[in-house]
N, C-alpha and C positions, 0 to 999 in steps of 0.2 A: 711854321713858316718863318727863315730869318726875318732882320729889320731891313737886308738890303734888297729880298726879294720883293717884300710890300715895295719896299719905295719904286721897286722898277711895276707892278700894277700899278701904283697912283699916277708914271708918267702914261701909263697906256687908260687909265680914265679920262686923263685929260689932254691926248693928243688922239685919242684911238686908235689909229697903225704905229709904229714906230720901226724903224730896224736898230741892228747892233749900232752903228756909230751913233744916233737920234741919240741911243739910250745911254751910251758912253760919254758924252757931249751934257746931256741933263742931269747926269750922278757924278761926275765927274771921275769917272772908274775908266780904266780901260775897254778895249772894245773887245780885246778877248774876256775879260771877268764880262763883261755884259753880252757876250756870248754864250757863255757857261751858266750867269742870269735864265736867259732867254730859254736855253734850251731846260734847263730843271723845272723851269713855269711850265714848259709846254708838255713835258714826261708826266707831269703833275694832272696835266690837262686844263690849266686857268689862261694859256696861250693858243692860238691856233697860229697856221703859219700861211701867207699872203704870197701870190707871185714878189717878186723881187727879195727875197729874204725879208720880209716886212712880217710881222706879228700884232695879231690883236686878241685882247682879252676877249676869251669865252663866259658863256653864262655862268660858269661854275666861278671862275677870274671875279667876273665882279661880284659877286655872291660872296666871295672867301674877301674880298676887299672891303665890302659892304659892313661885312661884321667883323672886321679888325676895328674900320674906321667908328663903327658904335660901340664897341666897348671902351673906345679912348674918351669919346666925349660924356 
């Protein structure tokens, strides 16, 4: 997993929906790279996808977040 796609799982741990601009706006990336983001989490399966183009971490999402963030500490 890159370091930019974690960082976009830790805004959807701690907002739990988010869409492309939400995610664009908090990384400070553009809204197409946080499109591109979005959509490789969700091919991956750690995304699922909300009416209004909205995305939230699946149980695998925060499982793969869970143990990045414990091997750091």
């Amino acid at each position: 997993m890159s370091p930019n796609e974690l960082e976009t799982l830790k805004v959807f741990e701690k907002d739990g929906a988010a869409g492309k601009g939400e995610i664009s706006r908090r990384l400070g990336i553009s809204t197409h790279y946080a499109a591109t983001l979005c959509g490789s989490l969700w091919r991956k399966g750690y995304l699922e996808i909300l009416e209004r183009r909205r995305y939230r971490l699946t149980e695998k999402g925060l499982a793969e977040l869970q143990e990045h963030l414990s091997q750091v500490r």
